[in-house]
C-alpha positions in Angstrom: -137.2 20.9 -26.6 -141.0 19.4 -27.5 -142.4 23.0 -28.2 -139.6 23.5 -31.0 -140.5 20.3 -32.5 -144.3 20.7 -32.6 -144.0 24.5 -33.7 -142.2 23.7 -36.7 -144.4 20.7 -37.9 -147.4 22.9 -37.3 -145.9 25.2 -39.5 -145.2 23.0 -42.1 -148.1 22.3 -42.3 -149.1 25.9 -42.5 -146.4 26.2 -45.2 -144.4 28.8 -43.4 -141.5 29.5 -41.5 -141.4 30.5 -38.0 -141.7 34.3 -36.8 -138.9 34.8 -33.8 -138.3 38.3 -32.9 -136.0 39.1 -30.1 -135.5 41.7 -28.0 -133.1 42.1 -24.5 -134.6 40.9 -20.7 -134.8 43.6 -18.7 -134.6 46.6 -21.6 -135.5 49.0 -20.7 -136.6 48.1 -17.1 -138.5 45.3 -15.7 -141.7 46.6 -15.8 -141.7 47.9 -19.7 -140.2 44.8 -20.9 -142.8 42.3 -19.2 -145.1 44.6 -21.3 -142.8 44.3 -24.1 -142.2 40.7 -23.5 -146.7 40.6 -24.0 -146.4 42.2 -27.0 -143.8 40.2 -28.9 -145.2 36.8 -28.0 -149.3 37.8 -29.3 -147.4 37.9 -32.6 -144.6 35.6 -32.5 -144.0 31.7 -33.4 -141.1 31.6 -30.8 -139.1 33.9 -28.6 -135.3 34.6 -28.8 -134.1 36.7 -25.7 -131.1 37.8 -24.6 -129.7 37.7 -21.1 -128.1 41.0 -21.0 -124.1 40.7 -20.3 -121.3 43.9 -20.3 -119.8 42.6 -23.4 -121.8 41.1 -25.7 -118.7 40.9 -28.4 -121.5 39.3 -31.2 -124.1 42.4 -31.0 -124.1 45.4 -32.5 -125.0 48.8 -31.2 -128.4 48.3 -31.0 -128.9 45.5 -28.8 -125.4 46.6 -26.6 -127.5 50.0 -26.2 -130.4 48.0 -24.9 -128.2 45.8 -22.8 -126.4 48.9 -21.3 -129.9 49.5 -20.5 -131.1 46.2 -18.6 -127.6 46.5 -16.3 -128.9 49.7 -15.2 -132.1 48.4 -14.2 -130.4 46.0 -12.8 -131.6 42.8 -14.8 -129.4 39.6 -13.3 -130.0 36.6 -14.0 -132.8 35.7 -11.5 -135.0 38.6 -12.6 -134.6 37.8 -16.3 -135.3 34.4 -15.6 -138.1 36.1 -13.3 -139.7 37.7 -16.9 -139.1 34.6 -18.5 -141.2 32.3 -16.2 -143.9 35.3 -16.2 -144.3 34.5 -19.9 -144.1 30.4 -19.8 -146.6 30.6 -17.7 -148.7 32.7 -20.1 -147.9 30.9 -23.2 -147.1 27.8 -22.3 -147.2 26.6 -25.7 -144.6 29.2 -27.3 -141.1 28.3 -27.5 -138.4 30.7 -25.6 -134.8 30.8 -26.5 -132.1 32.4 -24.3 -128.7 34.3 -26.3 -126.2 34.0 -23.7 -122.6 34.7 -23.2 -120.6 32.3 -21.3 -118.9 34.1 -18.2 -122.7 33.8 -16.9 -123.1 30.3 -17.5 -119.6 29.5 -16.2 -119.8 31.3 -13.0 -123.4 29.6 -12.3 -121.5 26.3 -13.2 -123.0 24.6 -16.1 -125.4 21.5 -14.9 -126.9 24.7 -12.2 -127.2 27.5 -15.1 -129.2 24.6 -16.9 -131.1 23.3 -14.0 -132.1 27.0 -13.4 -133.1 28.4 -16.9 -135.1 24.9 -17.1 -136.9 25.3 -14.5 -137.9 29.1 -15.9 -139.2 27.8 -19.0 -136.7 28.5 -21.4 -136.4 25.6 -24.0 -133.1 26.4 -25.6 -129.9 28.3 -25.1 -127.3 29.6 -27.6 -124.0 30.8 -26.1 -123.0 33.1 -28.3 -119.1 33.4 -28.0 -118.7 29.2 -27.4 -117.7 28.0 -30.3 -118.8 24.4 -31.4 -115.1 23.1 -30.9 -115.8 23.7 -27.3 -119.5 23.0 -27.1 -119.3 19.5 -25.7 -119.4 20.4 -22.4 -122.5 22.6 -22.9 -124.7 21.1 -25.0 -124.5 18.0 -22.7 -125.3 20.0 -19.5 -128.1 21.3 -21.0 -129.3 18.4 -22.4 -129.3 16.7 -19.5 -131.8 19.5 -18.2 -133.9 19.0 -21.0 -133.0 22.5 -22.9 -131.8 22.6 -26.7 -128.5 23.7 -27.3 -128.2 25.8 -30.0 -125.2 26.9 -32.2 -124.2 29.3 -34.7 -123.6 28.0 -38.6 -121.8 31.3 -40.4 -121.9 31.6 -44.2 -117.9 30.0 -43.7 -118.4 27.3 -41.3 -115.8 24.3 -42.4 -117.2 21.0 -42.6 -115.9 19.3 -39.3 -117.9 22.2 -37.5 -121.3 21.4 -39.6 -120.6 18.0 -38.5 -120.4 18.6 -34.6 -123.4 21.1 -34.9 -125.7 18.4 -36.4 -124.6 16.2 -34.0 -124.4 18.4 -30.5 -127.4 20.5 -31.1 -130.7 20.9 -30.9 -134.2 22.6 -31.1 -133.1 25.0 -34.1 -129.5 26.3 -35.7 -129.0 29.5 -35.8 -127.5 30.2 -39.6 -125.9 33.9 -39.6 -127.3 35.6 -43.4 -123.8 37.4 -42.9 -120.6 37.6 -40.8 -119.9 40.2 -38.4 -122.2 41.5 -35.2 -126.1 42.2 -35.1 -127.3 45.0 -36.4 -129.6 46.3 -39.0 -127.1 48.8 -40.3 -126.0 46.4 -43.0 -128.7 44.4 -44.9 -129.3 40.6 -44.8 -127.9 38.3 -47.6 -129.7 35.5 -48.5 -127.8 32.4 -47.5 -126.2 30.2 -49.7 -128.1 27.2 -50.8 -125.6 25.0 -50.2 -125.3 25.5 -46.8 -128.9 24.9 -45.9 -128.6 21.6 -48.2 -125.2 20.7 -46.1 -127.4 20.7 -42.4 -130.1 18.9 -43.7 -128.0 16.2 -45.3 -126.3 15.9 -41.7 -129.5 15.7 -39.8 -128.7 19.6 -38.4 -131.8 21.1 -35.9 -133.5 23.0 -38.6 -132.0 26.0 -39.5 -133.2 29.6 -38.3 -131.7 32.6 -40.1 -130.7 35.8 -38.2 -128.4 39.0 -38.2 -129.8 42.2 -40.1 -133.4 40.4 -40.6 -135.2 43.9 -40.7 -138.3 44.0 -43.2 -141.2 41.8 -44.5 -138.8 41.6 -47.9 -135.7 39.9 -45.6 -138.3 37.5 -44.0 -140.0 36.5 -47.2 -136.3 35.9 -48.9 -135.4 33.8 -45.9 -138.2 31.7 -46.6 -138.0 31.2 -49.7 -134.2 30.4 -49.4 -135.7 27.2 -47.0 -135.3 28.5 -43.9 -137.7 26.9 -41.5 -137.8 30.5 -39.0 -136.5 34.2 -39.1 -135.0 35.7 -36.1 -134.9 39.7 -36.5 -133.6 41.5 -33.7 -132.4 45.0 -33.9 -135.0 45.9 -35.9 -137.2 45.0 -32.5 -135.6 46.4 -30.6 -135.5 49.8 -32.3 -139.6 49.4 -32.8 -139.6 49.1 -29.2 -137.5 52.0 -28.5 -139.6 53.8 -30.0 -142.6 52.6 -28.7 -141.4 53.6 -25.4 -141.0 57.1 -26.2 -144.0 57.8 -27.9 -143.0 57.9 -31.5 -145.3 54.7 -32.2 -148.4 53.4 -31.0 -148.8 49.7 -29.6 -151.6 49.0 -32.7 -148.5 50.1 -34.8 -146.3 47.8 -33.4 -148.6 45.0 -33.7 -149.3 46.0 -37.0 -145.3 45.9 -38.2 -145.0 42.6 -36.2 -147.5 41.2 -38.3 -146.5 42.1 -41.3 -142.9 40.4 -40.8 -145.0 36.8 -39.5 -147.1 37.0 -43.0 -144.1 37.3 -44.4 -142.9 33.4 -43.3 -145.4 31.9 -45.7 -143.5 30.3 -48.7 -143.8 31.1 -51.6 
């Protein structure tokens, strides 16, 4: 949980927010996405990666495509966490969050699925379909392992929610710039000031925006709007896509994946 902490005073200092860009372990094979996996963290601030599941209900078709993909190949658990520990071990500095579902977790059994995904590396984990009402349980297993829990604020989250978030999590929240699933088919909203202002009056992990986060422009309003990181995922995983068959070159990846990090300065 230490990594999250000094990354975003370090880029306080720097006055920006954090760069996260996601993409899927194990898309679309072991061997691409270590290279992949390279790629994304020469140019990131932290790392948000999913563990790919058969029914990720909070993605769009994007990121189900690219988890369709990693099943194929088949990415379980151990060689995700496999990927992940290649990368620790590379950048040991870099923060590295998992997006989880919770059958996985469950069927580990909760203090083990910690103990394991701690022992890869990975500083936080967001279960994606665990709501905060039943959170408890998870956020104090991974605690005890020493990984962040992290949970979703959406632009309709009640106040007795905000108020378990700030207190159960940790490392970052992850505040959804819309409702609905991933996806860059429909464009980010800037979210509401009020709901940034409500999680840091409670103390909350600061707050990360994410969902449709697909150009410099939706990085630089996120920013501005106070966020202290921007998480954009389809849009990464379509540049990587694409990568792989030919249609872009790796100095034109780099090149778009540096123009979204310059856009975290505030400002």
């Amino acid at each position: 949980m230490k990594r999250y902490a000094d990354m975003f005073t370090a880029l306080r200092d720097e006055s920006r927010a954090a760069f996260v860009p996601f993409t899927m372990l194990g898309f679309p094979d072991m061997e691409a996405c270590a290279d992949h996996l390279e790629l994304l963290a020469e140019h990131a601030d932290a790392l948000e990666l999913g563990v790919p599941f058969s029914d990720p209900v909070a993605d769009g078709p994007t990121i189900q495509r690219a988890a369709v993909k990693a099943l194929e190949a088949d990415a379980g658990l151990d060689r995700c966490l496999d990927l992940v520990q290649e990368v620790r071990e590379r950048h040991p500095r870099l923060p590295i969050g998992l997006l989880v579902y919770a059958n996985p977790v469950v069927h580990a059994g909760l203090d083990v699925f910690y103990r394991r995904v701690a022992a890869a590396g990975v500083d936080s984990v967001l279960v994606a379909d665990v709501p905060s009402e039943e959170g408890a349980p998870y956020a104090a297993a991974a605690k005890a392992a020493g990984v962040a829990p992290v949970f979703i604020v959406a632009p309709n989250t009640g106040e007795e929610a905000l108020d378990r978030i700030a207190e159960l999590g940790a490392g970052y929240t992850y505040v959804l710039t819309r409702a609905g699933v991933t996806g860059t088919e429909r464009a980010a909203g800037t979210p509401a000031r009020t709901l940034l202002d409500a999680l840091e009056q409670r103390g909350a992990p600061p707050p990360v925006l994410g969902f449709g986060v697909s150009s410099p422009g939706q990085v630089r309003a996120g920013a501005a709007a106070g966020a202290a990181g921007v998480i954009s995922g389809s849009a990464v995983v379509t540049m990587l896509e694409r990568f792989d068959r030919g249609e872009i070159s790796r100095k034109a990846c780099s090149k778009w994946l540096e123009s979204m990090r310059r856009a975290t300065f505030y400002g």
